[in-house]
Phi, psi and omega in degrees: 000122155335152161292338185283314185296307193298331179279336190272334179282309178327287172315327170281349202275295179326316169248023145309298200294313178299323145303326181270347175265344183061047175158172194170194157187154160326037183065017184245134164313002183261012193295287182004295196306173181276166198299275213312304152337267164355302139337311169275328167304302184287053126089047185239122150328155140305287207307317207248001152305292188300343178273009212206157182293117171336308224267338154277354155312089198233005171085012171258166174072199191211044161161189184231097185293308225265008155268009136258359187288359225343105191255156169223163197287128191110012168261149175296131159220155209203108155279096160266163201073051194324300182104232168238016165102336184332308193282324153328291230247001145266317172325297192289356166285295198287333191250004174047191199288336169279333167271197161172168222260137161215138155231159180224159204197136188256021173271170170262294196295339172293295175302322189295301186307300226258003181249348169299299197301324191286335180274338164281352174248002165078032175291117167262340167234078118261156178232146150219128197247146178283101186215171175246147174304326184292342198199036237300159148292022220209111180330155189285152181007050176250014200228132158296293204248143165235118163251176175193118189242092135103048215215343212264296210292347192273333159246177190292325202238101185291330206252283179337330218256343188269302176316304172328267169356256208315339188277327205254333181287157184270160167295141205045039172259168192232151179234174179214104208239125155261152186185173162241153167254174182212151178234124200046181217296152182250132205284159203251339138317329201249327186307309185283020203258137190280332198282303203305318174313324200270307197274024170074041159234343177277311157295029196269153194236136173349157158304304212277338204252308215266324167295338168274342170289353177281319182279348170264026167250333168145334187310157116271131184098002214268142178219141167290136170266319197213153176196154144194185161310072182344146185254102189284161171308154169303332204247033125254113160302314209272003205236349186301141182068012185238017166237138193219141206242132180221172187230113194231112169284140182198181195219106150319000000 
């Protein structure tokens, strides 16, 4: 099996497991915190906590795509990576009932969770399909927005999952990705490390090498809008200040 397959089966295994346990977190010292807490660190409200189901609070990602995403109501959006829905199931408050939400997620068990809360919280327009980002499930220029939080660095291959992204989007649609980066070299032990991949730090790519795969995947425009410091593990030294949560824009 390729390295790209073995890590990517890691990562679906790891986070199977985190559906069935209902929380986890990012490789972040914030893990300590409660889920809600955790939530307000990566830029999520009280208000849009309390709006939303306890279960999707699950301690994942490293910012709030849909509080820059600026959506508006009657748009189409595309989550990659879903998860358990948070970011889906605030989406669909803001573009209302003539729009509507698709997230994908390449867990089975990930989909099953977030289509369970949407039939129990009464959403009618979400959808969520089983897929990998590298290979979208998803019609050609039929998407407004694409967000994602903190789901881009989980695969090997950033230049496929950016061609997709750009393929599925309408001309002059746009996306808004959270994700982490890393500034200067990352130890070539933690890069090879499967637990570190699953927890978004071995695949995370230079700032500047990951913004030139946006453009050479077809974007315009692309800007960091927001970046600051990843709260890195504790127990690596080696890593401190060299991982950064950025919030990044582009244009079809």
């Amino acid at each position: 099996m390729k390295q790209g397959k073995k890590i990517k089966k890691f990562v679906k295994e790891r986070y199977r497991k985190i559906a069935s346990k209902g929380n986890s977190c990012c490789s972040s010292s914030a893990c300590n915190l409660d889920l809600a807490e955790q939530a307000k660190s990566m830029g999520y409200t009280e208000q849009e906590i309390s709006s939303v189901s306890g279960e999707v609070v699950m301690g994942l990602g490293c910012g709030n795509p849909t509080a820059l995403a600026e959506l508006k109501e009657g748009e189409t959006v595309l989550d990659l990576g879903s998860g358990g829905g948070l970011d889906v199931f605030l989406a669909a408050k803001k573009v209302g009932e003539k729009g509507r939400v698709i997230g994908v997620d390449m867990t089975p068990e990930m989909v099953e969770k977030a289509e369970a809360i949407g039939r129990r919280g009464n959403y009618k327009n979400v959808e969520f399909k089983v897929g990998e980002i590298e290979n979208l499930p998803i019609e050609d220029n039929s998407i407004d927005v694409i967000i994602s939080n903190c789901v881009i660095n989980l695969t090997p291959d950033k230049l496929a999952t950016f061609k997709e992204t750009f393929r599925v989007l309408k001309p002059n649609g746009r996306i808004l990705i959270s994700d982490l980066v890393t500034k200067g070299k990352i130890p070539e032990d933690v890069r090879e490390s499967f637990d570190a991949w699953a927890g978004c730090i071995a695949g995370a790519m230079e700032k500047q090498e990951y913004l030139n795969t946006i453009t050479k995947a077809g974007f315009r425009d692309v800007a960091v809008i927001a970046e600051h410091t990843y709260s890195e593990p504790k127990t690596d030294d080696r890593l401190a200040g060299k991982i950064i949560s950025v919030q990044v824009k582009a244009y079809k």
